[in-house]
LOKE-960929 format. One line per 4 residues: number of its first residue (from 1); their letters; for each residue x, y, z of N, C-alpha, C. Coordinates in steps of 0.2 Angstrom, whole numbers, m for minus. Atoms other than C-alpha are relative to their C-alpha. Layout:
NUM = a = X,Y,Z,X,Y,Z,X,Y,Z; ...
***
This chain:
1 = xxxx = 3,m3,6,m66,m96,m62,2,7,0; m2,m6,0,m60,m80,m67,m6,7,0; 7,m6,m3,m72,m65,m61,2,6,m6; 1,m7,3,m78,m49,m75,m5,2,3
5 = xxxx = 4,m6,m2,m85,m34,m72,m1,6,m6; 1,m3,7,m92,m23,m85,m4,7,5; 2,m6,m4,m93,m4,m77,m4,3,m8; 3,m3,7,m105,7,m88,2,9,1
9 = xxxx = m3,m7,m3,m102,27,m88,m5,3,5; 6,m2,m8,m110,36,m73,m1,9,m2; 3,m5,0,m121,53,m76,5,4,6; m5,m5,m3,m111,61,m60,m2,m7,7
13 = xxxx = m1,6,m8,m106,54,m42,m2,4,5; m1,m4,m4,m113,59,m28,m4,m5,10; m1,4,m5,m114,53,m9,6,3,6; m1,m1,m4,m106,53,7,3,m8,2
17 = xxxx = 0,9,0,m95,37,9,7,0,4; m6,3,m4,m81,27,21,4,m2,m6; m5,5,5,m66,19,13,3,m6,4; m3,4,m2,m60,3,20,7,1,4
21 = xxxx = m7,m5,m6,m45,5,35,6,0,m4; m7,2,3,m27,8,28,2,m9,1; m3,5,1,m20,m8,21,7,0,6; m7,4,m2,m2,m5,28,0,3,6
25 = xxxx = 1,m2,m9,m7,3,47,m2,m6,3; 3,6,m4,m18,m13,48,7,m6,0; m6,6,m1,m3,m25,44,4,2,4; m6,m2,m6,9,m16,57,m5,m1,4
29 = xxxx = 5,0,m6,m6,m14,69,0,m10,3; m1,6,m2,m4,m34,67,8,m3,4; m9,2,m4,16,m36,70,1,3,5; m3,m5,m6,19,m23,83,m5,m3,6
33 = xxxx = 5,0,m7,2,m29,94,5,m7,1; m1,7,m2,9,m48,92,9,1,3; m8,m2,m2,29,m41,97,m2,5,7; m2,m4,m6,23,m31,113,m3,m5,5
37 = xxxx = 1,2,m7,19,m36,130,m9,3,m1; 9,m4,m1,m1,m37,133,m5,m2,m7; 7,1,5,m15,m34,124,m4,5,m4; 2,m7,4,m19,m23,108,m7,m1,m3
41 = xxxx = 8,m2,5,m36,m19,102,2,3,m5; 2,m3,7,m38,m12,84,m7,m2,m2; 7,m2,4,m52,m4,77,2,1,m7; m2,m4,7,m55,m1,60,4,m5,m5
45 = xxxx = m4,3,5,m44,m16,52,m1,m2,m5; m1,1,7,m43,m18,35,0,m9,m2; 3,7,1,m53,m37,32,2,m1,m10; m2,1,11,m45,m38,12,6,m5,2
49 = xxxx = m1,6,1,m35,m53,8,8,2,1; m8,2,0,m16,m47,8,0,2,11; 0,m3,m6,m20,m40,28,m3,m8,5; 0,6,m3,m26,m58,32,3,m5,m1
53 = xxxx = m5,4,3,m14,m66,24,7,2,7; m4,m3,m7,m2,m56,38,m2,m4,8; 5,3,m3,m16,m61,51,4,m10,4; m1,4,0,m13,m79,48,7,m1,1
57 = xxxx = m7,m1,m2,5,m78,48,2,1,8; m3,m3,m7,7,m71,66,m5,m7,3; 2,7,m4,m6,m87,71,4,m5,0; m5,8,0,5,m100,64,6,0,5
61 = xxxx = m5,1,m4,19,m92,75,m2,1,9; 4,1,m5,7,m94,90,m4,6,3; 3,m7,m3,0,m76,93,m9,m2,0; 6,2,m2,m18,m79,99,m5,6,m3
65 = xxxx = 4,m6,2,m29,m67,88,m7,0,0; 7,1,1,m47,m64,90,m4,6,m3; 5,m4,5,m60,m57,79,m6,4,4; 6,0,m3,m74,m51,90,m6,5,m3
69 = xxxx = 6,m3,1,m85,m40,80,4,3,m8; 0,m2,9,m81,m35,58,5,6,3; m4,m6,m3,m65,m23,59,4,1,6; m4,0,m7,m59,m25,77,3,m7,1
73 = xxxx = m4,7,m2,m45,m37,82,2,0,9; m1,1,m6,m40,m43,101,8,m4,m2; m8,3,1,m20,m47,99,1,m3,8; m4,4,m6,m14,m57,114,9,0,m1
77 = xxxx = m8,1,m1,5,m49,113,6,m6,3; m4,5,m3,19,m62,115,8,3,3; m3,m4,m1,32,m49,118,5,0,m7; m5,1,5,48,m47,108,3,m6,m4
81 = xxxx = m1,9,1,54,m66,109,m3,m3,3; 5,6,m2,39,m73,111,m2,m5,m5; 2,3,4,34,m80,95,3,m8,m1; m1,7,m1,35,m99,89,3,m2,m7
85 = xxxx = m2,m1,8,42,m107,73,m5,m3,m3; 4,4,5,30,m112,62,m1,m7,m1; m1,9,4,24,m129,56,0,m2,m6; m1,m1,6,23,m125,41,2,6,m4
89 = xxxx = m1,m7,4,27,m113,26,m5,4,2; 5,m8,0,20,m95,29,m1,0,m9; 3,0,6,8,m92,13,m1,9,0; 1,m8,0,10,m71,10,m6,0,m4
93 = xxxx = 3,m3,5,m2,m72,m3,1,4,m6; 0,m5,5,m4,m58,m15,7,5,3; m2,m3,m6,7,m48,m1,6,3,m1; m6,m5,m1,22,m36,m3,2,m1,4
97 = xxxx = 1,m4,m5,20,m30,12,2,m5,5; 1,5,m5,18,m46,22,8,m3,m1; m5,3,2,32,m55,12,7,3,3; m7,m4,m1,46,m41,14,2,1,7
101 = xxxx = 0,m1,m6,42,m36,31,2,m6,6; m3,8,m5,43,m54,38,7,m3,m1; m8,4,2,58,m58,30,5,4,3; m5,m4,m4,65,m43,41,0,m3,9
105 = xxxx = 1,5,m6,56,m51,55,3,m4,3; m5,5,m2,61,m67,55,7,m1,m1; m7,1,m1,79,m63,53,4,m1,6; m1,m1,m7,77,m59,70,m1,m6,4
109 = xxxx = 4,6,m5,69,m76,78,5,m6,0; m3,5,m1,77,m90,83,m1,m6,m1; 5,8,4,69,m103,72,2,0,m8; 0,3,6,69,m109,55,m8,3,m4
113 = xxxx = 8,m1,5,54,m102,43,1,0,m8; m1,m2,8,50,m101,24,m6,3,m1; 6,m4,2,39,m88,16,m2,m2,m8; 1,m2,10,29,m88,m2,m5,2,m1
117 = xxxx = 7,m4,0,15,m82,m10,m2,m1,m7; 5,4,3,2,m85,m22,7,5,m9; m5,0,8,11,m83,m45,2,6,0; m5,m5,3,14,m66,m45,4,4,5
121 = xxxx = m3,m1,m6,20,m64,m28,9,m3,m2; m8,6,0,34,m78,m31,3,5,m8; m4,m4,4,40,m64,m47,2,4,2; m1,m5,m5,43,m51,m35,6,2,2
125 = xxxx = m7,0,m1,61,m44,m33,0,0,7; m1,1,m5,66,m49,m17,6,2,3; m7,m4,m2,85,m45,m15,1,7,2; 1,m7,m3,81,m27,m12,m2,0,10
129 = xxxx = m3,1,m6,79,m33,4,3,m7,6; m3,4,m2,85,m48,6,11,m1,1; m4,m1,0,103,m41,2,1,6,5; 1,m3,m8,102,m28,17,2,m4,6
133 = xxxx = m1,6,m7,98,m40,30,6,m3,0; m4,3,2,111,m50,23,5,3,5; m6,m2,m2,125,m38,28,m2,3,8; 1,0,m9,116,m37,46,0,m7,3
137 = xxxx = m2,9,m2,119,m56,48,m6,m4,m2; 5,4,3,104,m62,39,1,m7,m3; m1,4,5,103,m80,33,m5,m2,m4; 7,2,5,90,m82,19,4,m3,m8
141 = xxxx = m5,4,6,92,m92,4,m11,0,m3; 5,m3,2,78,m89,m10,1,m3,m9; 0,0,5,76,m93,m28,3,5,m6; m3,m6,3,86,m82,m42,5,3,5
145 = xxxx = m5,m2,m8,101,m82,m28,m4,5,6; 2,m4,m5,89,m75,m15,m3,5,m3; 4,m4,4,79,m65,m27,m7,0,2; 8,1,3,61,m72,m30,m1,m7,7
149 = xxxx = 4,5,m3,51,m83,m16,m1,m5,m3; m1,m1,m8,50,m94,m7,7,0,3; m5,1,m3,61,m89,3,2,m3,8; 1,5,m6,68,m98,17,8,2,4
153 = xxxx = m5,m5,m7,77,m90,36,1,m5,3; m1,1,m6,85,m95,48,4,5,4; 0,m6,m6,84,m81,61,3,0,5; m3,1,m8,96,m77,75,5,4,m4
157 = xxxx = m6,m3,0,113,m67,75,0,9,m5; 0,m8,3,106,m48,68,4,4,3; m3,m6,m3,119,m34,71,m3,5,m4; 4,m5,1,113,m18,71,8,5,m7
161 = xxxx = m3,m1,7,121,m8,53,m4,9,m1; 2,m6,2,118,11,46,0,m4,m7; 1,0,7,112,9,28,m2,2,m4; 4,m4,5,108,20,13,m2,m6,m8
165 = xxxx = 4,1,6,96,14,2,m1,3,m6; 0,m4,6,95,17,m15,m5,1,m2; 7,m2,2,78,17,m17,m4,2,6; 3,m1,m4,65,25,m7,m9,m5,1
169 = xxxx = 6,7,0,53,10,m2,1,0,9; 0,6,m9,46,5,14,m1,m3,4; 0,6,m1,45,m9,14,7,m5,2; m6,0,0,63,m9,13,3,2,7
173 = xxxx = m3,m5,m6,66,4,27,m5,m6,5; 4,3,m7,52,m6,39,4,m8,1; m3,6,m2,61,m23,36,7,m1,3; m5,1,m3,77,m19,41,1,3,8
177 = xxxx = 2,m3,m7,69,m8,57,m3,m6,4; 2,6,m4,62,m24,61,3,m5,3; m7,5,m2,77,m34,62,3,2,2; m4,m5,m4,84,m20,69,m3,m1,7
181 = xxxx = 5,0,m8,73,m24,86,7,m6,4; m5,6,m4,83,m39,89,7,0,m2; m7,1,1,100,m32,85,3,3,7; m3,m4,m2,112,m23,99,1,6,m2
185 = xxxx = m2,m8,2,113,m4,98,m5,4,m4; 6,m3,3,105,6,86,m1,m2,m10; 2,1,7,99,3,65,m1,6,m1; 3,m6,4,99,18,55,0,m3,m8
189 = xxxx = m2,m1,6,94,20,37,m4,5,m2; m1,m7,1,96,33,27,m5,m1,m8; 5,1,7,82,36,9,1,6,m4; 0,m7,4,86,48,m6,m7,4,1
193 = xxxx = 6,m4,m2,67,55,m3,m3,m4,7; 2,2,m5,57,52,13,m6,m7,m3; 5,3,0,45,35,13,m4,0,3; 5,m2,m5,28,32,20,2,m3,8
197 = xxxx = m3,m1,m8,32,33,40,m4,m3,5; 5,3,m4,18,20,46,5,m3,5; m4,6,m6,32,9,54,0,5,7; m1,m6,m7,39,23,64,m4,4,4
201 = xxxx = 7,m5,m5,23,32,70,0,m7,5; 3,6,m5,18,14,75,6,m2,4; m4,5,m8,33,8,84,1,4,4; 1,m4,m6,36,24,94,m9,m1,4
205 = xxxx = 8,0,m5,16,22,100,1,m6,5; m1,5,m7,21,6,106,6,m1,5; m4,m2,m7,34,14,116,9,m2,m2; m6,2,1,50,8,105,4,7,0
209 = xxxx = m5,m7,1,67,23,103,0,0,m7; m1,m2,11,64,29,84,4,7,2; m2,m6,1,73,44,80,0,3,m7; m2,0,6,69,49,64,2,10,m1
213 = xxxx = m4,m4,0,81,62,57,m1,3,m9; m1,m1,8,83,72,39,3,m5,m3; m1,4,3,83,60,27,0,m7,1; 2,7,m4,81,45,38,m1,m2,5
217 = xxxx = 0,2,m5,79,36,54,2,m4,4; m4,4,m4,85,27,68,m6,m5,5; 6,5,m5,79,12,79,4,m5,4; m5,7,m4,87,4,95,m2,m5,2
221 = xxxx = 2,6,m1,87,m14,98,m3,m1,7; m1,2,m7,79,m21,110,m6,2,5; 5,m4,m2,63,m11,116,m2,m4,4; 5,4,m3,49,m14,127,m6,0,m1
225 = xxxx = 7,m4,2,32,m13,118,m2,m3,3; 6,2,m5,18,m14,127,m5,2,m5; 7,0,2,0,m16,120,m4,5,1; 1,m5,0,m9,m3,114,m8,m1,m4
229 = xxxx = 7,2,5,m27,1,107,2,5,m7; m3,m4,8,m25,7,87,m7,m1,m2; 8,m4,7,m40,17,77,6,m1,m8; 0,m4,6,m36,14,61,m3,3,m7
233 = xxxx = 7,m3,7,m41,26,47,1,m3,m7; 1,1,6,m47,26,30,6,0,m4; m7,2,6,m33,19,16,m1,6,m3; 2,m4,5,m30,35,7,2,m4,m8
237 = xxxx = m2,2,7,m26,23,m7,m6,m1,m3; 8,1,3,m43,16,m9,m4,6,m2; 3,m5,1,m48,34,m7,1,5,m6; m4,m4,7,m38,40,m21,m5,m3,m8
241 = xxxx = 4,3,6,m50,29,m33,m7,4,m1; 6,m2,1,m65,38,m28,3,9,3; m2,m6,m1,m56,56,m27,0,1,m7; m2,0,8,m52,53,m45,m8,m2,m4
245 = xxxx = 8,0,2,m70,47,m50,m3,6,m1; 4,m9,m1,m78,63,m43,2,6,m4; m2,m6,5,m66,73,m51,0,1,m6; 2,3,7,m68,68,m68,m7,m1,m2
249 = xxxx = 9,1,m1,m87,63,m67,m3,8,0; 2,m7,0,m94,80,m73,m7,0,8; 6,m1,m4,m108,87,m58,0,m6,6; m2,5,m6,m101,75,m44,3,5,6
253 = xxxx = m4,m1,m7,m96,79,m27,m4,m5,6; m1,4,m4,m92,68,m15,3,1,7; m4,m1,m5,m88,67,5,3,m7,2; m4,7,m3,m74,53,10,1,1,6
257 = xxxx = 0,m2,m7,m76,52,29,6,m4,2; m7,5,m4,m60,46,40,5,m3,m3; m4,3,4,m46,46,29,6,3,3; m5,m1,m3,m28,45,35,3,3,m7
261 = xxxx = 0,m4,5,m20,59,27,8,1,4; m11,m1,0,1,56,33,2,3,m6; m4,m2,7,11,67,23,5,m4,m3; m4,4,6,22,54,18,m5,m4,m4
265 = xxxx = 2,4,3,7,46,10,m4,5,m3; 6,m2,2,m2,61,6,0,4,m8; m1,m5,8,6,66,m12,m6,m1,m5; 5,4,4,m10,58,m22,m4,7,2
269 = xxxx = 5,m8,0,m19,76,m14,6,3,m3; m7,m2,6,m3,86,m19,m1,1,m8; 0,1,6,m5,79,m36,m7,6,m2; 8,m2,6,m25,81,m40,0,6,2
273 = xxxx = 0,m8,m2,m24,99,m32,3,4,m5; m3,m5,3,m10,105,m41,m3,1,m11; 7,m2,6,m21,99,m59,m4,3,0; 6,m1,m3,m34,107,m51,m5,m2,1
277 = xxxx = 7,2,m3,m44,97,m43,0,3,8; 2,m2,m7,m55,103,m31,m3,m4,7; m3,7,m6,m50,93,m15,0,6,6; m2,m3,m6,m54,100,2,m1,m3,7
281 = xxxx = m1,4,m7,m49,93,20,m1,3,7; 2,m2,m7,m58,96,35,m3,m5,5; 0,3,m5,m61,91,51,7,m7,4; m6,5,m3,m43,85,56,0,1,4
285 = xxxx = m3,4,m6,m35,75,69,2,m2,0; m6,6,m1,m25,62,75,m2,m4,7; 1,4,m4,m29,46,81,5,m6,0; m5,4,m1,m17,33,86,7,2,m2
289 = xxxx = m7,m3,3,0,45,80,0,1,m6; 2,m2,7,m9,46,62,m4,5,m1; 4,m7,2,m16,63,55,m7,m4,m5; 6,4,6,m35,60,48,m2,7,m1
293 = xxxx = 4,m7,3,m46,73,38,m5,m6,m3; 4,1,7,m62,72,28,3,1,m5; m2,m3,6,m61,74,11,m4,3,m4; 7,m3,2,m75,85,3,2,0,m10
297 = xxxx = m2,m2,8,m72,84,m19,m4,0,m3; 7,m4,5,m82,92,m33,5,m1,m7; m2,m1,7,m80,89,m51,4,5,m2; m4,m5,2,m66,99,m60,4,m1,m5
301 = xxxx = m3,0,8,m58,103,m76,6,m2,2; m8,0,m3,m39,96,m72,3,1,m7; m6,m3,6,m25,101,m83,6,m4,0; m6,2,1,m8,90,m86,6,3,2
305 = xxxx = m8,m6,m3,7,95,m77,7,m6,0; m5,5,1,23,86,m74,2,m3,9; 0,1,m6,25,75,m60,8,m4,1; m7,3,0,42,68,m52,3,3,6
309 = xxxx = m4,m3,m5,55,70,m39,m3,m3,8; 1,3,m6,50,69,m20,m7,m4,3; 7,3,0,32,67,m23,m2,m6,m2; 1,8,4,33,51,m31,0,m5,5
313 = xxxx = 2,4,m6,35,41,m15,m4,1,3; 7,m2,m4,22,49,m6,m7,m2,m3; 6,2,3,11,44,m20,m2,m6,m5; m2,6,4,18,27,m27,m7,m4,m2
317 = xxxx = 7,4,0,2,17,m24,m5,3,m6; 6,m4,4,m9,31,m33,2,1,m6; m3,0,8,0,32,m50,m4,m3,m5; 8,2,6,m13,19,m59,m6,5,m2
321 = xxxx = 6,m4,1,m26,32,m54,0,6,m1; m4,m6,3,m16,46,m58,m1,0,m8; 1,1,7,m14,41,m75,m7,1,m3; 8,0,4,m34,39,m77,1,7,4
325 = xxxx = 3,m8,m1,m36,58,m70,5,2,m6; m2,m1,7,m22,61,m84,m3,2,m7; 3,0,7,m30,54,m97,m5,4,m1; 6,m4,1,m45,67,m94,2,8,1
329 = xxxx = m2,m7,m2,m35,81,m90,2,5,m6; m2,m1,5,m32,94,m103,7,2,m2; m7,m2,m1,m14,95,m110,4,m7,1; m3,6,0,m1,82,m108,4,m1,7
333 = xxxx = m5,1,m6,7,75,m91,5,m5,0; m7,5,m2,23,68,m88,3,m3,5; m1,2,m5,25,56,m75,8,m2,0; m7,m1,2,45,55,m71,2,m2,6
337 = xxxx = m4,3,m8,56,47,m57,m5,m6,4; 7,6,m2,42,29,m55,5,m5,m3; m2,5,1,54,17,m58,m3,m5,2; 4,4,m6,46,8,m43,m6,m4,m2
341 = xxxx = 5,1,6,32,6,m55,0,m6,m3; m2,7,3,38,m8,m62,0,m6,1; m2,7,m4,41,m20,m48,m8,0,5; 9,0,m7,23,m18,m37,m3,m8,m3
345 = xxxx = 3,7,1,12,m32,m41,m1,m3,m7; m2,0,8,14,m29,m60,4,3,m1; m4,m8,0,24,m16,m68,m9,4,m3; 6,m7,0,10,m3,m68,1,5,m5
349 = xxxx = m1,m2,5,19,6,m82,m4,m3,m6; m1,5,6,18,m6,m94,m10,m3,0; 7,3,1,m1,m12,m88,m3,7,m1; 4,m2,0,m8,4,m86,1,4,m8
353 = xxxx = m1,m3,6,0,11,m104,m6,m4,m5; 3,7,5,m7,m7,m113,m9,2,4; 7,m1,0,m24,m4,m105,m5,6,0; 4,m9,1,m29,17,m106,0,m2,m9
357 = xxxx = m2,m3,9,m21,14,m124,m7,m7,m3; 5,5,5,m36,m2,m128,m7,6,3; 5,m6,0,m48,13,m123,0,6,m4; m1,m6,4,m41,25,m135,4,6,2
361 = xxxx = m3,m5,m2,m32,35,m124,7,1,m3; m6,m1,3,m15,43,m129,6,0,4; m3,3,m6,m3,35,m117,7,m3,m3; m6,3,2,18,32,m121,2,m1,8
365 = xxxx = m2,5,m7,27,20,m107,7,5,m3; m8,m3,1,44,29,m103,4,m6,7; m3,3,m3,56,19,m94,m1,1,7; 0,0,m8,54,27,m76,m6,5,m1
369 = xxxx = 7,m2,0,35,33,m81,m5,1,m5; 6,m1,6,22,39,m94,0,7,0; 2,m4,5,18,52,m106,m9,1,1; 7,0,0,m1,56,m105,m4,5,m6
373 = xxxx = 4,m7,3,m12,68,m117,m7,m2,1; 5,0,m2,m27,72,m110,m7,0,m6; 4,1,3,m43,68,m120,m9,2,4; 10,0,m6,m64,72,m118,m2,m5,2
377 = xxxx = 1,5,1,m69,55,m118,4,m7,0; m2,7,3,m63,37,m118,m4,m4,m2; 5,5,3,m71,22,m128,0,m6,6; 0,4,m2,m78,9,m122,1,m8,m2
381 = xxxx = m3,6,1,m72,m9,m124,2,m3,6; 1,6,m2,m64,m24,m116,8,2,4; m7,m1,m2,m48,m23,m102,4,m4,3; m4,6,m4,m37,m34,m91,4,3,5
385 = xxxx = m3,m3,m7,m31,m30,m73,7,m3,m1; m7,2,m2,m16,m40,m74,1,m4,8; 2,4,m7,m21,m49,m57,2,6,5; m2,m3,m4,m16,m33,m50,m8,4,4
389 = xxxx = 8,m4,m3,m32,m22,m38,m1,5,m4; m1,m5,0,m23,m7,m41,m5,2,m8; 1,1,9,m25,m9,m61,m8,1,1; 5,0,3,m42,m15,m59,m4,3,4
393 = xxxx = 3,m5,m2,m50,m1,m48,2,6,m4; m3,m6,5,m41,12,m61,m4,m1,m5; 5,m1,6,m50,5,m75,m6,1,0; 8,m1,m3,m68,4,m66,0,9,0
397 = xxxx = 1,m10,1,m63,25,m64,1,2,m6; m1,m4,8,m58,29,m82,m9,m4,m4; 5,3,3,m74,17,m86,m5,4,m1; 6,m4,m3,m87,30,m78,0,6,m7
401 = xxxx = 3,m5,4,m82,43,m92,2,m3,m7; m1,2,8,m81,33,m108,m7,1,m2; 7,m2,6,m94,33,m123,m4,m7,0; 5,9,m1,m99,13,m117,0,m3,6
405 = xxxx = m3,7,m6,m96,m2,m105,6,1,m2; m7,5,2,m80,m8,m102,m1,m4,5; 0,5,m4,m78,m23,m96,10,m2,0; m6,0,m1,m64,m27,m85,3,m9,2
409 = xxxx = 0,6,m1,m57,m45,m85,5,m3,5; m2,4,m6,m50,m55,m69,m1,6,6; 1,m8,m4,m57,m41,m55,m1,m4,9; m1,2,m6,m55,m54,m41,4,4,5
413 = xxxx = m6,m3,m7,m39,m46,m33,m3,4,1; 1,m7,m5,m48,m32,m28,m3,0,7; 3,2,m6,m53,m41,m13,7,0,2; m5,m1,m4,m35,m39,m8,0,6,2
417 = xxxx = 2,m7,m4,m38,m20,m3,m6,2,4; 6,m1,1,m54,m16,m6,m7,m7,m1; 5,7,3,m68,m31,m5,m6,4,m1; 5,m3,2,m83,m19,m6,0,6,m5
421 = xxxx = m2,m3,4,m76,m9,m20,m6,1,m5; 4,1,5,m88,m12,m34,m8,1,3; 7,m1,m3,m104,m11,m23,m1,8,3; 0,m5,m3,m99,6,m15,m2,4,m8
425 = xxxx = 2,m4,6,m95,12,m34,m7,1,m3; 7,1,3,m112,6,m41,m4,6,4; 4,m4,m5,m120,15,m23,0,9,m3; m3,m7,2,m113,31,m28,m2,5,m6
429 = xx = 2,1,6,m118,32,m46,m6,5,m2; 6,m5,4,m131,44,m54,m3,m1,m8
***
């Protein structure tokens, strides 16, 4: 049965709150423990539905994982070529992440696999990397010539390859560094703007040769990783929904503790700063080769600006909830170079235009972004996620400053990021 949620507007926000572990540290934190020698601990792991789907994945290929207390995992590494084939299809779920990266994976193993994943997964352009690997000796064969899952490998004979990507995605760049493990020599590729660099951080910790270089990076075949213990921190993705809340929400402020604050992932600050939101980060560090900071944010008048060019990777995820600070900011903003936007789990153009604009908002879809004009209020009425999270945590934010309820309909998926989303929101609330 399809799950609604009806958000009502909220007086102001105010609290002191955690965010759930990065989504995509916790998925490497799983491939990397189950490919070294030994035994990884992970704190912090991110328990949402596309990080379990990962999980499961690495048990079907015999990796020995245990759970021993909410959040912490015990990997039992099989080395490099230790893993097993499957006995059945792998189920990515909802999962980008899971799907693309395995598909890099397994090109390397010496088995036979098939990947897929739950309706809107199997819509998902695949060729973006499944043509890559190809010309590293990959063989996969896929629906829509190798397009759209399930797809199906048979691993063995990766040569290592330089390659320039036309798009900055890294998912793209992680799955061919991963095929790259089991090639001879070295794998370079090369990205028109830099992607987020969890792979990289993470496979030097576990002792591989990275070299990353302007504009791209290197990874030689062949490594020795050894097990390692990984903290992981707070998703700044999930925290970008409650940065945007705050700042919006007249007489709010808010403290986000333990939030992984990489600068290739940290364009979402970047952004609500340069609108003027007021965002301040203290108490930094670095746990596991990842930069963390608080987050301290106080309500604030933001203003429309024009966003595009190198910032746009670093802040791909957060764009649904950009657009809701948008629509409250005064003035108009021009989101520009989001083509990427299109392919994620919906096109997020296209949803997040059709569902500010059933709010009232003044919202035009452009080909590789949106138009915004910033408004005092949105109405309240009736929305649709699109089975996407991102969507339907964007609209639960824009909910808080409308003139009613809205009710958001199908808000299941948000147990693939965030599972206590909607309880933290309510806790917060004034």
């Amino acid at each position: 049965m399809t799950q609604t949620r009806t958000v009502r507007p909220a007086a102001s926000l105010h609290g002191e709150i955690t965010v759930p572990g990065d989504k995509s540290i916790s998925h490497r934190s799983i491939m990397f423990g189950s490919l070294a020698a030994g035994t990884t601990i992970v704190h912090g792991f991110l328990q949402g539905e596309d990080n379990r789907a990962t999980l499961n994945a690495f048990r079907s290929m015999g990796v020995k994982i245990e759970e021993p207390s909410c959040g912490d995992l015990r990997i039992e590494g099989r080395g490099l070529h230790g893993l097993t084939e499957p006995a059945d299809v792998i189920d990515c779920g909802n999962s980008g992440t899971t799907i693309r990266l395995l598909t890099g994976l397994l090109s390397g193993q010496a088995f036979f696999s098939v990947l897929t994943g739950d309706r809107y997964l199997r819509k998902r352009p695949m060729k973006r990397v499944v043509a890559p690997l190809a010309a590293m000796g990959a063989r996969i064969w896929g629906r829509g010539g190798g397009d759209l899952a399930p797809l199906a490998i048979q691993g063995g004979g990766i040569r290592a390859v330089a390659y320039d990507s036309p798009i900055a995605s890294a998912q793209v760049k992680s799955a061919l560094l991963l095929a790259g493990l089991y090639a001879d020599g070295v794998t370079t590729v090369r990205e028109p703007h830099l992607s987020r660099d969890h792979s990289e951080r993470m496979l030097a910790y576990f002792g591989a040769e990275v070299r990353p270089f302007p504009g791209g990076v290197s990874v030689a075949g062949n490594p020795s990783l050894e097990g390692r213990e990984v903290f992981v921190p707070g998703d700044i993705s999930s925290a970008a929904f409650f940065m945007v809340a705050a700042l919006v929400t007249p007489g709010s402020e808010l403290l986000i503790r333990n939030v992984g604050v990489n600068p290739t992932r940290s364009g979402i600050i970047d952004i609500l700063q340069e609108m003027g939101g007021a965002l301040e980060l203290t108490n930094r560090r670095e746990l596991s080769g990842e930069p963390v900071a608080d987050i301290l944010v106080k309500s604030s008048s933001l203003k429309g600006i024009e966003i595009g060019g190198a910032v746009v990777p670093r802040a791909i995820d957060e764009f649904p909830v950009v657009s809701v600070a948008a629509a409250f900011a005064e003035g108009t903003t021009t989101i520009r170079d989001a083509r990427e936007l299109r392919v994620k789990e919906t096109d997020r153009i296209a949803a997040m235009t059709s569902e500010l604009s059933r709010l009232g908002a003044q919202v035009e879809a452009r080909e590789d972004g949106m138009e915004i004009v910033g408004m005092e209020r949105l109405r309240g009425g009736s929305v649709a996620s699109h089975g996407d999270h991102r969507i339907a945590m964007s609209m639960a934010v824009a909910a808080l400053r409308a003139d009613g309820p809205v009710t958001i309909e199908d808000t299941e998926c948000t147990a693939t990021s965030f599972p206590r989303f909607w309880e933290l929101l309510e806790e917060i609330k004034r």
